[in-house]
C-alpha positions as CSV (number, residue, x, y, z in Angstrom):
1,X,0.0,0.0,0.0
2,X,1.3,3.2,-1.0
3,X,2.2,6.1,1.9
4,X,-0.4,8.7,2.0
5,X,1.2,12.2,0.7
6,X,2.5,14.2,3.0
7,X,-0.2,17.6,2.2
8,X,-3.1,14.9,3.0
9,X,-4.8,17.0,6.0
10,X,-3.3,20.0,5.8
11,X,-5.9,22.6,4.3
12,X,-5.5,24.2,0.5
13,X,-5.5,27.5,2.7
14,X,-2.3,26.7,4.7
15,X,0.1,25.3,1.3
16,X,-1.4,28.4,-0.1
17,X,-0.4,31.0,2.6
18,X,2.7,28.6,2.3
19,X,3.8,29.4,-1.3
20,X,3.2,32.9,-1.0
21,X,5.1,33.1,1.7
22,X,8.0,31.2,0.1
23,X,7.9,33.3,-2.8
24,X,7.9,36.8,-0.8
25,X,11.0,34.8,1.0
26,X,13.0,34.6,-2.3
27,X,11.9,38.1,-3.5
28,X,13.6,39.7,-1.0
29,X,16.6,37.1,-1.5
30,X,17.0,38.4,-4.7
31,X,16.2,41.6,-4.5
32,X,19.3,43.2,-5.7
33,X,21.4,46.6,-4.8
34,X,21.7,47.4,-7.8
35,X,18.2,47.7,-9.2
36,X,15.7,44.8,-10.6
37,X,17.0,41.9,-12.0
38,X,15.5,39.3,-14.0
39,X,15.2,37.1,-11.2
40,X,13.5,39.5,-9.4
41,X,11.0,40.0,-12.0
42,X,9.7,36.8,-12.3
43,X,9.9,35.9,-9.1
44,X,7.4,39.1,-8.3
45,X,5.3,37.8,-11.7
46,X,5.0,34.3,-10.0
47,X,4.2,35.8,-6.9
48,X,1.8,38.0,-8.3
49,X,0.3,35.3,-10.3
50,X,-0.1,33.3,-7.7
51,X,-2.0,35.7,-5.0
52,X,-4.4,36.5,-7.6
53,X,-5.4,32.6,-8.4
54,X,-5.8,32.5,-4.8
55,X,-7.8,35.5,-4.5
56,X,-10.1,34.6,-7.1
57,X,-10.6,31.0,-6.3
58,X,-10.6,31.3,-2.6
59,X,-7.5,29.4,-2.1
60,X,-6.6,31.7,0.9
61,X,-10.1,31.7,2.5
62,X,-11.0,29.7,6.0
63,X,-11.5,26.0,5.3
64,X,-15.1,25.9,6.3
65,X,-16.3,28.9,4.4
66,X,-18.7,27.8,1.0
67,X,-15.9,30.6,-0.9
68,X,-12.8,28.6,0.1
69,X,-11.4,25.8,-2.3
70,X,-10.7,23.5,0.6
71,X,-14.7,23.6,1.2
72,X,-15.2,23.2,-2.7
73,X,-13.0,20.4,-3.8
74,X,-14.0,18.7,-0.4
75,X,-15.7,16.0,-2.4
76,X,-13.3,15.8,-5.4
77,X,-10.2,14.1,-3.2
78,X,-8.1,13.7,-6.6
79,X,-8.3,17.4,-7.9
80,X,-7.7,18.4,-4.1
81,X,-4.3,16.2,-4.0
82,X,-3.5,17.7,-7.3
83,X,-3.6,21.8,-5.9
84,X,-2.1,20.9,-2.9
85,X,1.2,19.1,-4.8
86,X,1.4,21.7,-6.7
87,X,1.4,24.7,-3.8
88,X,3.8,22.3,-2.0
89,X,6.0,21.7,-5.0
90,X,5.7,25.7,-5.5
91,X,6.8,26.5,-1.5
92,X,9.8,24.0,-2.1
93,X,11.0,24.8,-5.6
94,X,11.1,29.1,-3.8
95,X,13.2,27.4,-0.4
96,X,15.6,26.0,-3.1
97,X,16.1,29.0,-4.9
98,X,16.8,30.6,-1.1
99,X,19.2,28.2,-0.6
């Protein structure tokens, strides 16, 4: 039998508040002296990107509210494991890039 993934209970609204956290993390990592870099760019793109899918499909709202995506998906278990690898794959990919 194959180990349950890691994200299993934790909410959409956590990995979310998560990723954008990672991504403001590596923002100001490479936020440069000298002025904006690409790096910076699209690391401010991504982030920007990112708040506004969760703003608009209520990836950052409490679990139990009808607006969230945690109370939405709660009876679509596959497309739930498939957000919430992503928003964990998106947190770790930003720590890498932090180092």
């Amino acid at each position: 039998m194959a180990a349950a993934p890691a994200h299993q209970g934790t909410p959409v609204r956590e990995l979310s508040a998560s990723a954008v956290a990672a991504l403001s993390n590596l923002k100001a990592h490479t936020a440069s002296d000298a002025g904006r870099n690409d790096l910076d760019q699209a690391v401010e793109d991504a982030m920007g990107r990112l708040q506004l899918w969760a703003g608009n499909i209520g990836a950052l709202q409490p679990e139990n509210s009808p607006k969230s995506l945690d109370f939405r998906l709660r009876d679509a278990p596959h497309i739930n494991g498939n957000v919430k690898s992503a928003l964990e794959r998106l947190a770790a990919i930003a720590n890498i890039g932090i180092g």
